[in-house]
C-alpha positions in Angstrom: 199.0 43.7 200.4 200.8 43.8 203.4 200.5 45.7 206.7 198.6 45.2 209.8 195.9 43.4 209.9 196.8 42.0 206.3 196.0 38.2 205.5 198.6 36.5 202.6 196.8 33.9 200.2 197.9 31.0 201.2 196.0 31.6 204.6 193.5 33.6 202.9 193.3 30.0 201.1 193.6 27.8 204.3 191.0 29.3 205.9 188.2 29.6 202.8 189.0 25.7 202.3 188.2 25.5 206.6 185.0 28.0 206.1 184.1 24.8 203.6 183.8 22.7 206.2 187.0 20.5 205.0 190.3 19.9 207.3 193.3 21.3 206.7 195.6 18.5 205.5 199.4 19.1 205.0 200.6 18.6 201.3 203.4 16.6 202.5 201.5 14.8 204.5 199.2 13.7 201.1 201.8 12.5 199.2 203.1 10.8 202.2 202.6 6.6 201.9 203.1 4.4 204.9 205.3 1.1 204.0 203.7 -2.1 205.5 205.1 -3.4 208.6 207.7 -5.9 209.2 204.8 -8.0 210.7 202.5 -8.0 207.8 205.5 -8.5 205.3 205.6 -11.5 207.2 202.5 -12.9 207.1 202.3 -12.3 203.4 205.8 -14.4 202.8 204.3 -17.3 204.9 201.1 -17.2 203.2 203.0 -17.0 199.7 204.8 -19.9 201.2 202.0 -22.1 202.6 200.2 -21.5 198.8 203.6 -22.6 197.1 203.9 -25.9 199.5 200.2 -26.5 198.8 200.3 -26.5 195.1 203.5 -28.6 195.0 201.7 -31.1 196.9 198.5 -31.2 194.9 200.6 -31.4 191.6 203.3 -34.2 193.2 202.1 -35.7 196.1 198.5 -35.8 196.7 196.3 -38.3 194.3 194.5 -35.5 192.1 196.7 -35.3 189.2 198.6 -38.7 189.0 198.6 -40.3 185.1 196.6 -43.3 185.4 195.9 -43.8 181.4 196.9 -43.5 177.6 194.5 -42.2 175.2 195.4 -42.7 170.9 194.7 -40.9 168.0 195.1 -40.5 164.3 196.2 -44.5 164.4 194.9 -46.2 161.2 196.7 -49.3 160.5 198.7 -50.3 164.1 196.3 -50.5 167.4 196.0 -48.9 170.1 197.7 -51.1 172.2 200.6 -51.7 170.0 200.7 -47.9 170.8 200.7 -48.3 174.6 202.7 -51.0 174.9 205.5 -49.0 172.8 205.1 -45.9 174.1 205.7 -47.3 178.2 204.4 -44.6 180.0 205.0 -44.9 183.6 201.6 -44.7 185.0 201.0 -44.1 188.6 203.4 -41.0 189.1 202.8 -37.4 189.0 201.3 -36.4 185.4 203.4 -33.3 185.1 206.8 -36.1 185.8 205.9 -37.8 182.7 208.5 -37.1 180.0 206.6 -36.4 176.8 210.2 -36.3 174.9 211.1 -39.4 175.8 207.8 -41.0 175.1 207.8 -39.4 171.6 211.6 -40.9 170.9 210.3 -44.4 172.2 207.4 -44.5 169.3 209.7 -43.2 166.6 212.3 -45.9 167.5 209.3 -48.6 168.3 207.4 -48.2 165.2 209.0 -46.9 161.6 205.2 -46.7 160.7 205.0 -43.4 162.5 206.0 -40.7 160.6 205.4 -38.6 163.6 203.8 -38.3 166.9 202.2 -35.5 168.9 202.4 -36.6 173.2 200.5 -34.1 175.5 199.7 -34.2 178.8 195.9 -33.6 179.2 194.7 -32.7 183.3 193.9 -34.3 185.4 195.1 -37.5 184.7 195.5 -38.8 180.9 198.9 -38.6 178.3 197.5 -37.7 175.2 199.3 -39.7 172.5 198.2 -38.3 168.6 200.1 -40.2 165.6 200.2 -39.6 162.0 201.0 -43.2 160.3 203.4 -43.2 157.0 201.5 -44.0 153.7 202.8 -46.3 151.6 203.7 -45.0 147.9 204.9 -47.9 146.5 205.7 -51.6 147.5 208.8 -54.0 146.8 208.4 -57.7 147.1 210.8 -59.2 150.0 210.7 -63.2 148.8 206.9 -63.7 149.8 206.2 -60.6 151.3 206.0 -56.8 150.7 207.8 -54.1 152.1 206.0 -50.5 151.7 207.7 -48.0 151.1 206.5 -43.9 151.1 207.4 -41.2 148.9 210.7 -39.9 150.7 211.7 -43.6 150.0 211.3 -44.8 153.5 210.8 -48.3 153.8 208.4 -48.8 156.8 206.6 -52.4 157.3 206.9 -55.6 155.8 203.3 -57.2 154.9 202.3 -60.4 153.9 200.1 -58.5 151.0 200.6 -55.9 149.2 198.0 -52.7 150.4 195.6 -52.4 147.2 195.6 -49.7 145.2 199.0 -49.2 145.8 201.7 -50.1 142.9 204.2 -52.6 142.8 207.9 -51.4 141.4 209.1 -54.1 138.9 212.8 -54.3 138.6 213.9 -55.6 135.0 217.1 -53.4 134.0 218.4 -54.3 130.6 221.9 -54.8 130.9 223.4 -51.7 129.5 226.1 -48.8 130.3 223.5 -46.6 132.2 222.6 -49.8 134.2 226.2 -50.2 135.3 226.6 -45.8 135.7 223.1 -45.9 137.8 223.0 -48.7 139.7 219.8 -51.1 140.4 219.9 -48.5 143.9 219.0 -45.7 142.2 216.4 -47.0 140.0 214.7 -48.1 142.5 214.8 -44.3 144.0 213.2 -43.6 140.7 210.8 -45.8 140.8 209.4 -44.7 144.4 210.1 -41.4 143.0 207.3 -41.6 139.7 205.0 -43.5 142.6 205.2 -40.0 144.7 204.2 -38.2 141.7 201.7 -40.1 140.6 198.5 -37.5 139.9 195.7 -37.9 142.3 193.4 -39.2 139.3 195.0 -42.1 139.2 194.8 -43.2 143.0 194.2 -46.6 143.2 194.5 -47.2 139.9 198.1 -48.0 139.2 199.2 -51.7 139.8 202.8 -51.7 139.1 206.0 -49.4 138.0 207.9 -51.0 136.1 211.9 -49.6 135.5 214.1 -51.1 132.5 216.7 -48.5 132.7 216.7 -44.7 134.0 214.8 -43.0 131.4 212.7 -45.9 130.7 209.8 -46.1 133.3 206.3 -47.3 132.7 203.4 -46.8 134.8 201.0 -50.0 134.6 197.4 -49.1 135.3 193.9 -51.1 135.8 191.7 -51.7 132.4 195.4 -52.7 130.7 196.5 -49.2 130.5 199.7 -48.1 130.7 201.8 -44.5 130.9 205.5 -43.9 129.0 206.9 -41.7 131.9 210.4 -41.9 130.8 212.8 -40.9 133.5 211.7 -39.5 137.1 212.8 -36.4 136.4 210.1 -33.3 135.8 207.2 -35.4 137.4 205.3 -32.7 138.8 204.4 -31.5 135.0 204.0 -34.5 133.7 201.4 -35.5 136.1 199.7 -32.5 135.5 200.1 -33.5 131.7 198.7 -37.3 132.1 195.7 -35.7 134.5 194.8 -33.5 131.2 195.0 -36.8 129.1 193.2 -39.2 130.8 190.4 -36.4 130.5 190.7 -35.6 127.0 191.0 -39.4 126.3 189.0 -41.5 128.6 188.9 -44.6 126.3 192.6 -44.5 125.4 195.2 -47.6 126.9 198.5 -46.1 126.1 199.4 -42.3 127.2 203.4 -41.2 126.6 204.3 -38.1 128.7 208.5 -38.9 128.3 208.2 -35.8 126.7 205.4 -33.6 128.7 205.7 -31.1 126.0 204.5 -33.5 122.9 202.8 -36.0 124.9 200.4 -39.2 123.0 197.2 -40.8 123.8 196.2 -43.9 121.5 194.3 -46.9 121.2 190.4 -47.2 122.5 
């Protein structure tokens, strides 16, 4: 429509939204945002700033989260305080300036019991020190004492008795060409080796291992029992063979699984 006295939409629009009762408002003017000023930029930074000095000072300077004490776990055979005194935490200082690294690397290099350690810092003011200790499979006699040994062969601790219930490895090589070819090393390794694989029925209840030669291993139990393991080699079956024997043949004294796939049971 045009002509006097015409009226386009838009104003035909303008005006409706006016009759309304609501103000006319300039599109570009809606999506329009005002920035902050410089002055309240300002006073955000320095509060940012006053927040970041404050926290600093609470976590380094001020008394509320300084490491005043050393809690242990998971320890069985060492103390607590053989613990402490190995691990040296420097108590006093800021908790989060404590080195938890370095305190793990002091125990490992202190204590060849640990097999490993777990340090954590736990607020506001404690170092949180969680071991796990090594478990002996086997022992060797050192003159009058024992050293233990576990079953990746580590030797850990030297006792004045051997831990019960676990076996003693018996070194008594005939003198032969595999004894010269293996080495009294490497029986050994295969001694603690048969230990490791020793099926969980019989915890506690083997006294010794005796080696002779590489394929010639015996496992000496309570009762005068004893097991024919042959070599070291293919232990995981032939523990699973023995467990089967000793319940099939409760009474028996001598069990041969050299051969897991023909194994023996006899006597009563």
């Amino acid at each position: 429509m045009s002509g006097p006295g015409a009226t386009s939409l838009p104003e035909a629009d303008d005006r409706a939204g006016r009759a309304d009762g609501e103000p006319h408002v300039d599109p570009e003017r809606r999506l329009r945002v005002t920035p902050p000023g410089r002055r309240t930029l300002l006073v955000g930074l320095v509060v940012l700033t006053v927040l970041a000095a404050a926290g600093t000072w609470a976590v380094y300077g001020s008394s509320w989260f300084r490491a005043t004490r050393v809690t242990v776990g998971g320890n069985r055979v060492l103390t607590a305080g053989q613990i402490q005194r190995a691990a040296a935490v420097p108590l006093g200082g800021p908790l989060l300036s404590v080195d938890t690294d370095a305190v793990r690397g002091r125990l490992l290099a202190a204590l060849p019991r640990l097999g490993d350690v777990d340090v954590a810092r736990s607020w506001p003011h404690t170092i949180r020190v969680t071991v796990t200790e090594r478990t002996p499979s086997a022992v060797l006699r050192s003159g009058a004492k024992f050293t233990e040994v576990d079953r990746e062969g580590v030797r850990f601790a030297t006792v004045d008795r051997a831990p019960r219930g676990v076996p003693l490895v018996r070194l008594t090589p005939v003198p032969s060409a595999s004894l010269r070819h293996f080495g009294t090393r490497r029986l050994l390794r295969a001694a603690i080796t048969v230990a490791a694989d020793l099926p969980d029925a019989l915890h506690g209840q083997a006294t010794a291992i005796r080696v002779r030669s590489y394929d010639g291993i015996t496992v000496e139990l309570s009762r005068g029992r004893h097991v024919v393991w042959g070599s070291a080699e293919d232990g995981a079956r032939k523990a699973s063979v023995l467990t089967a024997l000793l319940k099939a043949r409760p009474g028996a004294t001598h069990f041969d699984v050299s051969a897991p796939a023909a194994p023996a049971a006899s006597g009563s």
